[in-house]
N, C-alpha and C positions, 0 to 999 in steps of 0.2 A: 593722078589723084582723083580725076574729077572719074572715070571710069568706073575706081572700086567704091567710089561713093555712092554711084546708082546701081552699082549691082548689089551692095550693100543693103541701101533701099529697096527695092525687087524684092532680094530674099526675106528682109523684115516683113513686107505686108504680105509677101507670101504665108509667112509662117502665121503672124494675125489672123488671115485669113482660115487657114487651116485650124487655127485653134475654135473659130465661133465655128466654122461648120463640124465640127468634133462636139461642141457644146448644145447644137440646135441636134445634132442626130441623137444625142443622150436624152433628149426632153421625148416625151412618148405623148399622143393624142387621144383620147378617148371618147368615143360618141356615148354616148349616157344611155342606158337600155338596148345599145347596137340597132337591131329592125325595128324594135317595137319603140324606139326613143321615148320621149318625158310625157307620160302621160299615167294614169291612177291605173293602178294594176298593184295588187294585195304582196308585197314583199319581195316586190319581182328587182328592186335596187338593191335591198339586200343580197338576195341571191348574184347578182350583176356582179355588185365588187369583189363578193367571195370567188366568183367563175374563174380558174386560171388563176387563181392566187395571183388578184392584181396585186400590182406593190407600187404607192403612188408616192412619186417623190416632186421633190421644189421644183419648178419648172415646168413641170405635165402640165398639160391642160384637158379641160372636159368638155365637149362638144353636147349641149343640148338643143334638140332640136323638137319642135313643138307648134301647135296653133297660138297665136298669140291674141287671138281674141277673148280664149277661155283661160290662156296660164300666161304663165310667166315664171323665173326661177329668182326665187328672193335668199340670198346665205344671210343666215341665221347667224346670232355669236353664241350660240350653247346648245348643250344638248336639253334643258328644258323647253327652249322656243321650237327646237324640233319636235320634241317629244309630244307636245300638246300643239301643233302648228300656229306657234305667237308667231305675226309679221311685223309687230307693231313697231317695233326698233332695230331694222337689219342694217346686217352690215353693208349691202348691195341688192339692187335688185336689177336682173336683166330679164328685156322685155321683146326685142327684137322677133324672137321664133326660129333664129338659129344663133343660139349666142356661144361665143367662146370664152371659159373661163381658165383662167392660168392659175394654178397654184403657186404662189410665192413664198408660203410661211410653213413652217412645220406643225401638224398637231391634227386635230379634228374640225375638219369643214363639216358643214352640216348647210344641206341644201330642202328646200321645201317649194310647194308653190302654195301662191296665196288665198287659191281657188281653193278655199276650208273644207268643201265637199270632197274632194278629189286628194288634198291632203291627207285629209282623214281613213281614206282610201288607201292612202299605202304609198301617195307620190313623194316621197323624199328620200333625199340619201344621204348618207355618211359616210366619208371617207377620210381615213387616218393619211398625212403625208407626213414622210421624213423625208431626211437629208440625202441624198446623193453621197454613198460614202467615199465614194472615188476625190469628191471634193468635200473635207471635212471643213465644217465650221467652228473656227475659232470659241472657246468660251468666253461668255461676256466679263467681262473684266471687277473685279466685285467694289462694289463701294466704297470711298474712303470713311474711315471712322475716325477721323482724326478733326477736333475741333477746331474752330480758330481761337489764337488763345485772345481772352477778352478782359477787360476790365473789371477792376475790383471796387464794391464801396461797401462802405461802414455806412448801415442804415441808422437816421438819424446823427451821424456823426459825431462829434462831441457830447451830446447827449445821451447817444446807444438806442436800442430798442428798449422800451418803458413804456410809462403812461402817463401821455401826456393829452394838450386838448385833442380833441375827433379830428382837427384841420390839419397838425401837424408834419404827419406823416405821407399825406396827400400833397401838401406844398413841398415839402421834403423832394417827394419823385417829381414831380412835374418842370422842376430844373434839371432833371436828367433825360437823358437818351439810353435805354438800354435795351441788349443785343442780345443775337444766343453766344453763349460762350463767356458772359460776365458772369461776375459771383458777385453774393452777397452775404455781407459776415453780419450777422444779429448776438450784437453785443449788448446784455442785460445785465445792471448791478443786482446781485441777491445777496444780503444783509452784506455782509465784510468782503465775500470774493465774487470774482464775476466771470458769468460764465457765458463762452464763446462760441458759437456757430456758424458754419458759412456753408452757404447752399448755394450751386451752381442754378443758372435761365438758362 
């Protein structure tokens, strides 16, 4: 018993094993500009990501490589902060001179540096990542819309909604606690019948 329990073992971390190295060879690296790396050059990032129909997915990562006395690579949250090179609220900034950046998320990165001159220049890039369809991700799960259900009061109570002193109504609530998901019914006499409302908090 004690035999098939470690060969048992063996082949579990074997196969673990094979699945991260299965996982790390799907992740792809990219040096950012190849020879010419991160530096101000008129459209030339552009032209980069289109070269070869990159296709960047979760997981990739981007290799920039640079002087770090004059740049740095700061990611942006939009495409306004890139578009006009705003640094002033990023999401990250790497400062090293060969920094690596991992894609984790799907959607639009947007990189720039903070040297305004050289931004302006043409230093930043864009690149759209998705998903790895080999490993699809679940959709998020939607919202419950379902209230909790709450308590009910008769405003003014025995009295109803009316007119009475300016105080009343204020001392009224101030003995209550109320919630989302209470209601309230505003119950007003008008001449012979009386007519009723309730409006959910």
């Amino acid at each position: 018993m004690a035999i098939r329990t470690r060969i048992f073992s063996f082949v579990f971390v074997m196969m673990m094993s094979f699945t991260v190295l299965l996982s790390s060879c799907s992740a792809r690296v990219y040096k950012v500009g190849d020879s010419e790396g991160w530096t101000a050059k008129d459209d030339v990032y552009y032209a980069w990501a289109e070269t070869d129909h990159k296709e960047f997915q979760v997981g990739d990562s981007l290799v920039f490589k640079y002087d770090p006395i004059i740049n740095d690579v700061t990611h942006v949250s939009g495409s306004l902060e890139y578009e006009f090179c705003d640094y002033s609220s990023p999401k990250a900034v790497y400062n090293t001179g060969h920094d690596v950046v991992t894609l984790t998320e799907p959607g639009f990165h947007y990189f720039i540096t903070s040297n305004q001159g050289q931004c302006v220049l043409g230093q930043k890039l864009e690149v759209l990542v998705i998903h790895d369809l080999s490993s699809p991700v679940p959709p998020p799960t939607p919202p419950s819309k379902i209230l909790p259900v709450g308590n009910t009061y008769k405003v003014g109570d025995s009295k109803g909604w009316t007119v009475y002193d300016s105080d009343f109504y204020s001392k009224w609530s101030e003995e209550k606690q109320f919630h989302v998901g209470d209601s309230l019914i505003f119950e007003s006499p008008m001449k012979s019948t009386t007519s009723m409302r309730s409006t959910e908090i």
